[in-house]
SEDREN-746455 format. One record per atom (N, C-alpha, C): residue number from 1; residue in three letters; x, y negated, z. Coordinates in steps of 0.1 Angstrom, whole numbers, plus 5000, padded with zeros to 4 digits. Example, Ala and Ser with C-alpha at 12.3 -4.5 7.8 and 13.67 -1.06 7.14 Angstrom:
<rs>
R     i    aa     c1     c2     c3
R     1   Ala   5132   5057   5078
R     1   Ala   5123   5045   5078
R     1   Ala   5132   5033   5078
R     2   Ser   5128   5022   5071
R     2   Ser   5137   5011   5071
R     2   Ser   5129   5000   5079
</rs>
This chain:
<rs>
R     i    aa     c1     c2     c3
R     1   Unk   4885   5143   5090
R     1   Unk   4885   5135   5078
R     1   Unk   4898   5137   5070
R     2   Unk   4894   5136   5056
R     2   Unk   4905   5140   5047
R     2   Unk   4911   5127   5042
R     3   Unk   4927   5125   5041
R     3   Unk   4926   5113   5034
R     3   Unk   4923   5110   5021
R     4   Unk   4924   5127   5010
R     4   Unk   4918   5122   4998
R     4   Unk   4905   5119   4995
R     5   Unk   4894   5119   5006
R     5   Unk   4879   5115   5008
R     5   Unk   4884   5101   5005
R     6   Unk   4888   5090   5009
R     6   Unk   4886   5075   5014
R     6   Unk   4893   5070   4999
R     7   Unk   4883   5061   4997
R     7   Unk   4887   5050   4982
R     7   Unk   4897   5047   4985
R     8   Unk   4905   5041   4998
R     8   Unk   4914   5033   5000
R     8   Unk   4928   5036   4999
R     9   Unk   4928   5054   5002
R     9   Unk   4937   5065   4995
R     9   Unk   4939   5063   4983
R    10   Unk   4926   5065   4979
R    10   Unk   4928   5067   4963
R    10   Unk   4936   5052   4956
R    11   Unk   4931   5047   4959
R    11   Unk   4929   5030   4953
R    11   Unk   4950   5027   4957
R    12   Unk   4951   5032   4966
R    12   Unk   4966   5028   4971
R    12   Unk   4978   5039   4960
R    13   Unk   4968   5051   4963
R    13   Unk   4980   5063   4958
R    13   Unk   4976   5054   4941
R    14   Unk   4966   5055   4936
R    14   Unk   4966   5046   4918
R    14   Unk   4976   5035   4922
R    15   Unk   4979   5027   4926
R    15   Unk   4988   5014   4927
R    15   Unk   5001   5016   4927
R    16   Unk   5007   5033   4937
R    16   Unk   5020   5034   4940
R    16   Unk   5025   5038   4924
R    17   Unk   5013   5046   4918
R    17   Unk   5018   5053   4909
R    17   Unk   5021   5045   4897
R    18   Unk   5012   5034   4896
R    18   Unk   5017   5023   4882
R    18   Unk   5029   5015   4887
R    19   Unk   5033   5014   4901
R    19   Unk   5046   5006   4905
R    19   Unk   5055   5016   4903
R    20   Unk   5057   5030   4906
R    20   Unk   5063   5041   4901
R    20   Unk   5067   5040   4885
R    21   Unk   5058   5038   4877
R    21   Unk   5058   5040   4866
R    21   Unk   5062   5028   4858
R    22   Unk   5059   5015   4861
R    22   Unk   5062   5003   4856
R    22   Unk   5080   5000   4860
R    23   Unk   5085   5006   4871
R    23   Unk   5099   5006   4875
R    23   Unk   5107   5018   4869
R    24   Unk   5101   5029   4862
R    24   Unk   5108   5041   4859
R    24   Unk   5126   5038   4853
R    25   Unk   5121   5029   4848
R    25   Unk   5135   5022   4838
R    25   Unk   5142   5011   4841
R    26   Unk   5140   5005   4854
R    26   Unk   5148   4994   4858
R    26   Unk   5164   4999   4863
R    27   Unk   5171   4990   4861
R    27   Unk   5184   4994   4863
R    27   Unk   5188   4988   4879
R    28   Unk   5182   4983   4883
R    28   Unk   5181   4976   4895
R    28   Unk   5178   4984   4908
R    29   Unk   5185   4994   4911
R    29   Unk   5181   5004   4921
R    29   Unk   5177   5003   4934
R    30   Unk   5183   4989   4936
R    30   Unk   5180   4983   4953
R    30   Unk   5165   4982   4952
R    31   Unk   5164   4969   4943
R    31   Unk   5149   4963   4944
R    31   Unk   5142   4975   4936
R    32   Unk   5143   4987   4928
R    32   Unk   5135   4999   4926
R    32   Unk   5132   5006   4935
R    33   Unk   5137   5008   4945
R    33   Unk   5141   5015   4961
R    33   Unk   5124   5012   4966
R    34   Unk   5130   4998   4968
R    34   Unk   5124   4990   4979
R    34   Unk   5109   4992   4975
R    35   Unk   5108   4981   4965
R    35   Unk   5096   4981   4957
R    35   Unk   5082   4996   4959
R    36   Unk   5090   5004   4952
R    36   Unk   5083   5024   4951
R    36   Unk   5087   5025   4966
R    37   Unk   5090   5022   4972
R    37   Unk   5092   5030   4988
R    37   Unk   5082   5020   4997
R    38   Unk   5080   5009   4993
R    38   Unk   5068   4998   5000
R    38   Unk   5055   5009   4998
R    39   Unk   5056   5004   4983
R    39   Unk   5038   5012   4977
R    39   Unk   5036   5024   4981
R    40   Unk   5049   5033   4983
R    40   Unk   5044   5051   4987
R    40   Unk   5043   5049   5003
R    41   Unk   5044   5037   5008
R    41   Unk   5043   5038   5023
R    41   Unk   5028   5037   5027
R    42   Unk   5018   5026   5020
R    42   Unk   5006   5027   5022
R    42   Unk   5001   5041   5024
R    43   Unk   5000   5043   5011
R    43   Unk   4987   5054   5011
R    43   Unk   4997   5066   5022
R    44   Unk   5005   5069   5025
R    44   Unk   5013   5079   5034
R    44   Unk   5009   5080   5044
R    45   Unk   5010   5064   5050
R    45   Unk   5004   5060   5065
R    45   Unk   4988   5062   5064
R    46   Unk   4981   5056   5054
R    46   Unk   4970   5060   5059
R    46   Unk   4965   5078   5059
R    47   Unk   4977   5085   5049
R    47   Unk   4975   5100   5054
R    47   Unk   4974   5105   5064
R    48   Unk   4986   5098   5071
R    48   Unk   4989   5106   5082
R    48   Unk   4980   5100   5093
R    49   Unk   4977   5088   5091
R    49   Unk   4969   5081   5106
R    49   Unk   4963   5089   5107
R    50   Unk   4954   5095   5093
R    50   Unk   4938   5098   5098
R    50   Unk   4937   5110   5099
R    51   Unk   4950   5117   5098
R    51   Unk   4951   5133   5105
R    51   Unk   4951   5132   5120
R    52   Unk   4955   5122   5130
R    52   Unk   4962   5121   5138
R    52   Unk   4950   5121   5148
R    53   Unk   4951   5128   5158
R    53   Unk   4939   5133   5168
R    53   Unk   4930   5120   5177
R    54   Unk   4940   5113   5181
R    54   Unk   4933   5103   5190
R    54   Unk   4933   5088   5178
R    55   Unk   4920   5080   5186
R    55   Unk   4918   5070   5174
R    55   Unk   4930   5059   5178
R    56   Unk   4932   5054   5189
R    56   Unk   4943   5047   5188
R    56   Unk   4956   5047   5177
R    57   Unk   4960   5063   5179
R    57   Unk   4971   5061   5166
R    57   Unk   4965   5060   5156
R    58   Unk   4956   5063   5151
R    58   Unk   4950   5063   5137
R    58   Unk   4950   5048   5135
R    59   Unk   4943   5041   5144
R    59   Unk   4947   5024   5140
R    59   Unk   4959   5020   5139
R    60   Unk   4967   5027   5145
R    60   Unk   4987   5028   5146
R    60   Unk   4989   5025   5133
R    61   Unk   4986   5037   5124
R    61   Unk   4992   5036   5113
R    61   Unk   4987   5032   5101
R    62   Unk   4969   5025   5103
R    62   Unk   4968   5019   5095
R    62   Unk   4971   5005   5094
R    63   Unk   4976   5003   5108
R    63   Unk   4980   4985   5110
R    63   Unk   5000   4986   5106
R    64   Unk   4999   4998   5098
R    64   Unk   5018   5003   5098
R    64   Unk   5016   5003   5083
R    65   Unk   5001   5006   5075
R    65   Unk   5004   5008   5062
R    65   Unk   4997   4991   5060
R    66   Unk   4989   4985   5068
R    66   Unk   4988   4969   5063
R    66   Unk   5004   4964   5064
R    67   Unk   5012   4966   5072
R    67   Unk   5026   4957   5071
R    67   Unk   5029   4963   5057
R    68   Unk   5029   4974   5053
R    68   Unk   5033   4975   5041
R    68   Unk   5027   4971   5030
R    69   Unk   5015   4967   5031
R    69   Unk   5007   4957   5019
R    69   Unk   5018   4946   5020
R    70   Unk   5015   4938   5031
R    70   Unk   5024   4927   5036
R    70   Unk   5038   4925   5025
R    71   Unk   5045   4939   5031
R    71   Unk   5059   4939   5024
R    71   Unk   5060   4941   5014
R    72   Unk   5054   4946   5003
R    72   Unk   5048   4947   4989
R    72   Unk   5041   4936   4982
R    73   Unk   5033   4923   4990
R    73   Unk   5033   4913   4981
R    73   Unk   5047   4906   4981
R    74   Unk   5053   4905   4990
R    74   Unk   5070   4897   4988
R    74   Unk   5077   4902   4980
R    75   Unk   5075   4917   4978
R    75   Unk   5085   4924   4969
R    75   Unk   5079   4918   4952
R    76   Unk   5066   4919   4950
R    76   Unk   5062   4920   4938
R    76   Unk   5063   4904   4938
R    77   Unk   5058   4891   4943
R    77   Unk   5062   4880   4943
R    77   Unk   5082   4874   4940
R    78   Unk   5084   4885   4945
R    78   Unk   5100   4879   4942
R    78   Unk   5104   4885   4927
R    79   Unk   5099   4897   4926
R    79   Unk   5100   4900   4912
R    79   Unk   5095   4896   4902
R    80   Unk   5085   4885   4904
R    80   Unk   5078   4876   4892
R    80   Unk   5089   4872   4893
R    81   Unk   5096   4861   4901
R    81   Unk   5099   4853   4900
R    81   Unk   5116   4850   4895
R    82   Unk   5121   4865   4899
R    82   Unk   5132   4867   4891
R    82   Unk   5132   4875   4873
R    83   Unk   5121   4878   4875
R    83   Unk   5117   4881   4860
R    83   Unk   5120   4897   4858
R    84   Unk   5114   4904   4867
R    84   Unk   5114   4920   4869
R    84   Unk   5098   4921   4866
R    85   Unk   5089   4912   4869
R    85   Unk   5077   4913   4867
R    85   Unk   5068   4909   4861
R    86   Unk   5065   4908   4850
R    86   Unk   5050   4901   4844
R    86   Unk   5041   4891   4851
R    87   Unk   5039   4881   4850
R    87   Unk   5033   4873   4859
R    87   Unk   5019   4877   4859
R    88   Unk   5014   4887   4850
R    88   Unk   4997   4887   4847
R    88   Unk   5001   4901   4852
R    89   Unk   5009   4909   4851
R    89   Unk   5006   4919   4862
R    89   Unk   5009   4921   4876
R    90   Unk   5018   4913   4881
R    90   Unk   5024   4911   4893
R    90   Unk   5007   4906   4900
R    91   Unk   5000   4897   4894
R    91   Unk   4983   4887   4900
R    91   Unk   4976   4903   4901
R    92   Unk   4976   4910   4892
R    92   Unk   4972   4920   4889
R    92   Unk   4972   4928   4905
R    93   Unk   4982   4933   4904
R    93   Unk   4985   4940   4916
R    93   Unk   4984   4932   4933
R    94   Unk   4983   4920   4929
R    94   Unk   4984   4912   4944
R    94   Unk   4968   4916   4949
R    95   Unk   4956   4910   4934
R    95   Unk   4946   4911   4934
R    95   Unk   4943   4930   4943
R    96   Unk   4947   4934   4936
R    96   Unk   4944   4952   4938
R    96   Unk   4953   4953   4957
R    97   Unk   4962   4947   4961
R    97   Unk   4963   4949   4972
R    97   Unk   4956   4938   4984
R    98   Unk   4951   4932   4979
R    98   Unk   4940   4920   4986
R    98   Unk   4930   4931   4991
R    99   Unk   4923   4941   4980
R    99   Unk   4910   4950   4981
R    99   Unk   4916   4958   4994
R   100   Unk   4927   4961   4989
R   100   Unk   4933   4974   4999
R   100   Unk   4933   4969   5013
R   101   Unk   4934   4956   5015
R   101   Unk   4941   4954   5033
R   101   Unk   4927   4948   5034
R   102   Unk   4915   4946   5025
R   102   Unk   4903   4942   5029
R   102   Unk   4897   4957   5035
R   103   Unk   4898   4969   5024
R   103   Unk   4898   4985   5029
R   103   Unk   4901   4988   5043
R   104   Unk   4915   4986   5044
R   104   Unk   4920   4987   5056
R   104   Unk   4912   4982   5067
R   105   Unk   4910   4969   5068
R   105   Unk   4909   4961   5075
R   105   Unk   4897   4966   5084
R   106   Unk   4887   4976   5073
R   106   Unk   4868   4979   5073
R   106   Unk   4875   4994   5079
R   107   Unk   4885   4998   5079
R   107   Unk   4890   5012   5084
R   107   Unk   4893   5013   5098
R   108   Unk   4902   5000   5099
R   108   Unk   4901   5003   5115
R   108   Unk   4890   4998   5126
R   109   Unk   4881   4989   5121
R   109   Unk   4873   4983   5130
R   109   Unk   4866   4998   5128
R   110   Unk   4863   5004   5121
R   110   Unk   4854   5018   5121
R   110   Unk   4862   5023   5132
R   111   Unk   4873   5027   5133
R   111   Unk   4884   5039   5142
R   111   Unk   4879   5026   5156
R   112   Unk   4883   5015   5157
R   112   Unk   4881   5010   5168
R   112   Unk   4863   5009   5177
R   113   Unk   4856   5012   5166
R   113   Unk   4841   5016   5175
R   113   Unk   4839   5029   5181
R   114   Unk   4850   5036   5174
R   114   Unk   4851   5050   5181
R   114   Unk   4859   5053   5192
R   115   Unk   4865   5042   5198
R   115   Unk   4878   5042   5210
R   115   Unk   4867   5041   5219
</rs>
């Protein structure tokens, strides 16, 4: 299995890339860091899980790219709230990573009927 086959790829790598893009010009390098280094960790992890020969790891690092949903709504929540973020696009993106760790979620119970 390829990871560019899986919506959940796709749907993650489109998200890293508008949080990429919506940050291009922040002067704020820590929280720019953090933020673009959250989002590029999803879709990464789920690259590599599902290269990974046995199904155990492959759940490994899809339950490694859900922490990083995790740590990506706090990031984008703190950034509304100090005013790095749009409040209608910050919902925006919480919404779009709700799908993703629902994705996830349908990914590893698949990997785990195969253990």
């Amino acid at each position: 299995m390829r990871a560019e086959k899986l919506d959940v790829w796709k749907y993650s790598c489109d998200l890293a890339i508008e949080i990429f893009r919506y940050f291009a010009t922040i002067k704020d390098y820590g929280f720019k860091d953090q933020i673009t280094r959250c989002s590029l960790s999803i879709p990464s992890n789920i690259a590599e899980g599902v290269e990974k020969d046995s199904f155990k790891e492959k759940i490994r690092y899809i339950e490694i790219s859900r922490g990083s949903t995790a740590e990506l709504i706090t990031h984008i929540y703190i950034g509304i709230k100090i005013d790095y973020i749009q409040q209608e696009i910050g919902e925006k993106w919480i919404g779009e990573i709700d799908k993703i760790q629902r994705m996830l979620t349908n990914l590893k119970k698949s990997f785990k009927e195969k253990i």
